[in-house]
C-alpha positions as CSV (number, residue, x, y, z in Angstrom):
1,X,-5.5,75.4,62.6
2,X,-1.9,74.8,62.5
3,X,-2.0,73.4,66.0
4,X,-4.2,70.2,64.3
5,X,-2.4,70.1,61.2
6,X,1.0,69.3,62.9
7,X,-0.6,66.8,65.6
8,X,-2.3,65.2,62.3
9,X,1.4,65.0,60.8
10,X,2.6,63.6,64.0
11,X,-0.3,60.7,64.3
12,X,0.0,59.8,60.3
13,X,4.0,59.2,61.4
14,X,3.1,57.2,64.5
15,X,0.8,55.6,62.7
16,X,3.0,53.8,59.9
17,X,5.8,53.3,62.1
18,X,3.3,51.2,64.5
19,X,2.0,49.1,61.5
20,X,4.1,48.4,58.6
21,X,0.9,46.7,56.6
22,X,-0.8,50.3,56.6
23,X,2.4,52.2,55.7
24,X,1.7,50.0,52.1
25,X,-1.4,51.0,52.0
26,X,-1.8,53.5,48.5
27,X,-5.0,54.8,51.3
28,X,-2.2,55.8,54.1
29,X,0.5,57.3,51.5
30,X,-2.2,59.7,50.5
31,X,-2.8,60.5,53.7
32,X,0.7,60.8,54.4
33,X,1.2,63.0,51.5
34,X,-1.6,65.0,52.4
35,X,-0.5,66.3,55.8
36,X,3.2,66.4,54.5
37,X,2.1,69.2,51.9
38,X,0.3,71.2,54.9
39,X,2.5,70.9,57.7
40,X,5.3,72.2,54.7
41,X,2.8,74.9,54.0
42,X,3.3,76.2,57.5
43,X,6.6,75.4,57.9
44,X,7.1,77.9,54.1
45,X,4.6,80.3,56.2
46,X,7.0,80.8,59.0
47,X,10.5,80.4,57.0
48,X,8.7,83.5,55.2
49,X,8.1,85.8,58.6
50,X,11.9,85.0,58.8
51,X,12.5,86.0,55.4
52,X,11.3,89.3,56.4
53,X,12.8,90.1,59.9
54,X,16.0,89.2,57.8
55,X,15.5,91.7,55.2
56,X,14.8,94.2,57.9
57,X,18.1,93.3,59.5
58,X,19.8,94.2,56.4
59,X,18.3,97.0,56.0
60,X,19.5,98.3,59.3
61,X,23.3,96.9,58.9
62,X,23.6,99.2,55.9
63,X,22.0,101.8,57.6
64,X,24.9,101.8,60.4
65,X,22.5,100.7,63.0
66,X,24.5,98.0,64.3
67,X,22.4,97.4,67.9
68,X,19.3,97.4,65.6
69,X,19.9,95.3,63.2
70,X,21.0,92.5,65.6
71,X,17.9,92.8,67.6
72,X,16.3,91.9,63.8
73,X,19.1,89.3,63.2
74,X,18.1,87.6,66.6
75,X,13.9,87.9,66.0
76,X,14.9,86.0,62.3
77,X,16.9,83.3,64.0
78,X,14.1,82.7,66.6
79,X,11.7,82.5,63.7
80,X,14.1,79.8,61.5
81,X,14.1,78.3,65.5
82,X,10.1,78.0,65.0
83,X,10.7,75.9,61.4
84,X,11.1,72.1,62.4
85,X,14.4,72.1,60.1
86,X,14.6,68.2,60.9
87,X,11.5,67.1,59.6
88,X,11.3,69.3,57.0
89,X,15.0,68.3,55.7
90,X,14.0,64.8,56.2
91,X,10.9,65.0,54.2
92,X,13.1,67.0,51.3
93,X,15.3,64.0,51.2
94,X,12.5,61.4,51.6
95,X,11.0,63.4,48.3
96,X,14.4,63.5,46.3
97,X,14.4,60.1,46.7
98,X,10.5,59.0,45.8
99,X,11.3,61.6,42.7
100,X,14.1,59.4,41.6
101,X,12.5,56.5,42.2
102,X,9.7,57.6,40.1
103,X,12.2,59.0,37.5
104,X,13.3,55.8,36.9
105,X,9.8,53.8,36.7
106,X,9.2,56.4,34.3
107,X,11.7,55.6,32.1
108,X,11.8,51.8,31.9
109,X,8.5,53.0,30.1
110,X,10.4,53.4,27.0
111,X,10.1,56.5,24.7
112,X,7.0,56.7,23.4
113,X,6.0,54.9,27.0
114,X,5.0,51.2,26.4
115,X,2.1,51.8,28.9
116,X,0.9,55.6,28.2
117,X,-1.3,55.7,31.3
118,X,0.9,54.7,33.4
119,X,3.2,57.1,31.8
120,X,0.9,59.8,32.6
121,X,0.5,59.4,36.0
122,X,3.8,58.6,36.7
123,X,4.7,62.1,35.2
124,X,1.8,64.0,37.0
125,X,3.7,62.1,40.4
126,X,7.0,63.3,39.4
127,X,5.2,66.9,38.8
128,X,3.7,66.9,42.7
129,X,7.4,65.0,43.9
130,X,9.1,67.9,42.3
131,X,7.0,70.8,43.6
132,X,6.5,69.9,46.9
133,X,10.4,69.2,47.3
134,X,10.8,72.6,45.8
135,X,8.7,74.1,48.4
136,X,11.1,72.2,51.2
137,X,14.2,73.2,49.4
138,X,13.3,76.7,49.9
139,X,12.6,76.2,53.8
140,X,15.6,74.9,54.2
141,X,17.4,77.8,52.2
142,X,15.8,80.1,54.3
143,X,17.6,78.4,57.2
144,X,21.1,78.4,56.0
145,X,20.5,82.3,54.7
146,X,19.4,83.1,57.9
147,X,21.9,81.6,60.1
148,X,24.8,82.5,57.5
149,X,23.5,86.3,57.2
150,X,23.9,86.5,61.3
151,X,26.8,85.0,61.1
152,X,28.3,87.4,58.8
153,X,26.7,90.2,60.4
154,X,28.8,88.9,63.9
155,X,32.2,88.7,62.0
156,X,32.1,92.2,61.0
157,X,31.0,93.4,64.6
158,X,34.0,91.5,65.7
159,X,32.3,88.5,67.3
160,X,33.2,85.6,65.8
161,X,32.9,83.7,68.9
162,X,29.1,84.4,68.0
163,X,28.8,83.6,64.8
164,X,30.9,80.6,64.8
165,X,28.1,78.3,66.6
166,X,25.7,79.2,63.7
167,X,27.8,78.5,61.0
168,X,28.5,75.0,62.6
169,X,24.4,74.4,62.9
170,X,24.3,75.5,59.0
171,X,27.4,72.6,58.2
172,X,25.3,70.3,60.7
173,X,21.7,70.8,59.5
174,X,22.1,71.4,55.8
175,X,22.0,68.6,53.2
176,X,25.2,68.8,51.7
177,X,24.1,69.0,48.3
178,X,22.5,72.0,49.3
179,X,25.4,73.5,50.9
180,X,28.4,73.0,48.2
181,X,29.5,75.5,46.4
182,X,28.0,78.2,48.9
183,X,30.8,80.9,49.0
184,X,28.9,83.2,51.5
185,X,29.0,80.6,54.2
186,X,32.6,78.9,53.0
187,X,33.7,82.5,53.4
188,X,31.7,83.2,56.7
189,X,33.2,79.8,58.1
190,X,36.7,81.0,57.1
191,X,36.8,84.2,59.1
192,X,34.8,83.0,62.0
193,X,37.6,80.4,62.9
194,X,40.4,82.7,62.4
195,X,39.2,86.1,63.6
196,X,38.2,83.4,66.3
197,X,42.0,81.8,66.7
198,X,43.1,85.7,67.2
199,X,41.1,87.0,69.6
């Protein structure tokens, strides 16, 4: 159940922080990587249910059902709520960095690799690395989209008061490298703080 899944992730953590020696272990970073690809798999579950209240919301804004479509805009955030954006941000930027690492271990190989076996399963690594920090990418997408779709939904209803907390959670809870050169939320940002500085 999910329930177990997450107190599994929760004990593999508590476990390596209590005892360095195990956190080595190749045993334990299976493990570790185990549970991290399930408890993601939730975490992708939920940011989906999000994905659709959101869509919904959308929906209703074009529709001109303004009271509607915030109901929808508020069951998405609470769902995006639900996502444990912390851990899940901090296991993208744990992955980026394990990807790298292995990125360069594979390359110090040499081309053709001066150990092909190695080679191999350094590039089957970087494969996994890659998708599963894919998978959190697109959690924490779902977040920002979410946050920055209410947002913009609350500037056009004249409430930037509103939607100016949410952008600030986006700038706050986003890797930046995921957030540059986003001109929906730069935009959003914008007219929350000055429709904000008039009113």
């Amino acid at each position: 159940t999910r329930h177990e899944v997450m107190r599994a992730y929760e004990t593999m953590n508590k476990a390596g922080r209590g005892n360095p020696q195990l956190e080595q272990t190749p045993q334990y970073q299976m493990a570790k990587e185990q549970s991290s690809a399930m408890y993601a798999d939730i975490q992708l579950q939920r940011s989906k249910d999000a994905v659709l209240a959101l869509q919904e919301a959308d929906k209703l804004r074009v529709a001109g059902k303004p009271t509607d479509a915030q109901a929808k805009y508020e069951e998405a955030l609470q769902k995006v709520k639900g996502v444990d954006m912390a851990t899940i941000t901090t296991q993208w930027q744990s992955q980026m960095k394990e990807y790298n690492t292995v990125q360069e271990k594979l390359t110090a190989l040499g081309n053709p690799p001066s150990n092909p076996n190695e080679a191999q399963r350094l590039t089957m690594e970087l494969q996994q690395r890659q998708q599963i920090g894919l998978q959190l990418e697109q959690i924490i997408q779902v977040g920002k989209e979410v946050k920055t779709e209410y947002a913009k939904f609350l500037n056009e209803q004249g409430k930037p008061g509103e939607a100016l907390p949410l952008l600030t959670s986006v700038a706050s809870g986003t890797p930046a490298e995921l957030l540059a050169g986003d001109a929906t939320f730069n935009e959003q940002m914008e007219k929350a703080q000055s429709l904000g500085s008039i009113t």
